[in-house]
C-alpha positions in Angstrom: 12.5 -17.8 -0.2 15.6 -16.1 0.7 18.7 -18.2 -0.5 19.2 -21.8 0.5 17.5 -23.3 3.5 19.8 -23.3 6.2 19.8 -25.7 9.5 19.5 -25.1 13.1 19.8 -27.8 15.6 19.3 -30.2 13.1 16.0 -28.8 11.3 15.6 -26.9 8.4 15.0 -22.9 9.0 12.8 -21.5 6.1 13.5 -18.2 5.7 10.7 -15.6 3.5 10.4 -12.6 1.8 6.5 -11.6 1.9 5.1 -9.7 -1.2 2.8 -7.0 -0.4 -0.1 -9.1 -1.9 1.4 -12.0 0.7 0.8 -9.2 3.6 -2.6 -8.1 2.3 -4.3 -11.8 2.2 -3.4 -12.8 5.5 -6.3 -10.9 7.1 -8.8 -12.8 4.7 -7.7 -15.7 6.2 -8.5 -15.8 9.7 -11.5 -17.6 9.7 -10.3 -21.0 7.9 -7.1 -20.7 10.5 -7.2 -23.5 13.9 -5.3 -20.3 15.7 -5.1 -16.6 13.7 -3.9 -14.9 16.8 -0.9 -17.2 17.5 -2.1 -17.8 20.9 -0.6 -21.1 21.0 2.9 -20.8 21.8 5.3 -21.6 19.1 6.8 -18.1 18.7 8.2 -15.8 21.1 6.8 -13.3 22.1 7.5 -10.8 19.7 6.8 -12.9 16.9 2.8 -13.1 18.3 1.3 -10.9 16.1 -0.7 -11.7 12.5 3.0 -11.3 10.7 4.9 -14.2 13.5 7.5 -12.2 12.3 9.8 -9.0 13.8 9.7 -7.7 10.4 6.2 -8.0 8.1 8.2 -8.3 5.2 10.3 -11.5 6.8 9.3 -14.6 8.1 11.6 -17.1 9.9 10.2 -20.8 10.4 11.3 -23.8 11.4 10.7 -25.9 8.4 8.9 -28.7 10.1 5.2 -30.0 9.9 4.4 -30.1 13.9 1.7 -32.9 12.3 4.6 -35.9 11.7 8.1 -34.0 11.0 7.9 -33.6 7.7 8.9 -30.9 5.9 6.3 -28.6 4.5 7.0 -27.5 0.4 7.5 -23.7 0.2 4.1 -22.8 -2.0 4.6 -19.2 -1.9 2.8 -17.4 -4.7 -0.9 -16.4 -4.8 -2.4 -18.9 -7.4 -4.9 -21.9 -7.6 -3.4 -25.1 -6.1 -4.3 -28.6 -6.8 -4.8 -28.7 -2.7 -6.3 -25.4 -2.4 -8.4 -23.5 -5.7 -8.5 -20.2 -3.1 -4.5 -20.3 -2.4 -2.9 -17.1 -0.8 0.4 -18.5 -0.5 2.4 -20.3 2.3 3.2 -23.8 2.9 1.7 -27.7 1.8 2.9 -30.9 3.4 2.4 -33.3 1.1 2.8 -36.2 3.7 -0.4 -35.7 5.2 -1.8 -32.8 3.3 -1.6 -30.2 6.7 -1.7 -26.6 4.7 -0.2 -23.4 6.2 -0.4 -20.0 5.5 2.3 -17.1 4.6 2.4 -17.0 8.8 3.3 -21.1 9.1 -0.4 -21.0 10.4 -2.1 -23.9 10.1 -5.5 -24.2 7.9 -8.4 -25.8 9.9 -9.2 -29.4 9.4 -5.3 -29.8 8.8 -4.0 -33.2 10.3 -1.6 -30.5 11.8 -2.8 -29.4 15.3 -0.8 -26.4 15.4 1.4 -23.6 13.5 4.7 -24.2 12.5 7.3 -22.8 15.2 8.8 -19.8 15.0 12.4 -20.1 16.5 14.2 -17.3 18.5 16.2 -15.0 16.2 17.5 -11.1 15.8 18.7 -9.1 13.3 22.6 -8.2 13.9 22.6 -5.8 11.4 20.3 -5.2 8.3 22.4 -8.6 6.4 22.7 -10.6 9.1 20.1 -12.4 10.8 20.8 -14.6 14.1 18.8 -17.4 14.5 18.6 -19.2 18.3 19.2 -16.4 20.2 16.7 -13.7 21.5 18.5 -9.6 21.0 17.3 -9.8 24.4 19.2 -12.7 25.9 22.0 -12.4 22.8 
């Protein structure tokens, strides 16, 4: 994660740096995802792609489980998990169990219905990232 977790409107915006490796497993994924293509809409639009991101390499989430509120740990790295032996990184909240990819998309039979939001943001310049506002509509 990319420095410390910031807020906006009161909830917590997670804020990710994707390894290559990250990049390369989402693919394998798709099948054990409720919704792979994002169809659902908690992104904008240009975030509805396999990345939910404007940049591959950066993801910007809400930091909220859309199961209860909670907030989802930050289980980044490619590794066996206690939750998960096959684990390709993302995010686990412990409160329920709900599991979420490198994406915020949620694993089937997650308690979980849906991914984790993506919220309206633009890159200023190649530092400064805007979060709540579209570049369109900034």
């Amino acid at each position: 994660m990319l420095g410390p977790i910031p807020a906006w409107r009161g909830r917590p915006i997670f804020v990710v740096r994707r390894t290559p490796e990250a990049l390369e497993a989402l693919p394998t994924i798709n099948n054990q995802l409720q919704d792979p293509e994002s169809n659902q809409p908690e992104q904008p639009d240009y975030a509805r792609n396999i990345y939910r991101s404007r940049d591959p390499e950066v993801l910007v989430l809400i930091g909220v489980c859309p199961h209860l509120g909670c907030s989802p740990a930050p289980r980044l790295a490619i590794r066996p998990e206690p939750f998960e032996a096959n684990w390709k990184g993302g995010f686990f909240c412990a409160c329920h169990g709900s599991k979420f990819d490198i994406a915020g998309r949620v694993y089937n039979n997650s308690p979980a219905s849906r991914n984790m939001e993506v919220p309206p943001h633009y890159y200023e310049t190649d530092n400064v990232l805007v979060i709540g506002e579209d570049e369109e509509t900034a």
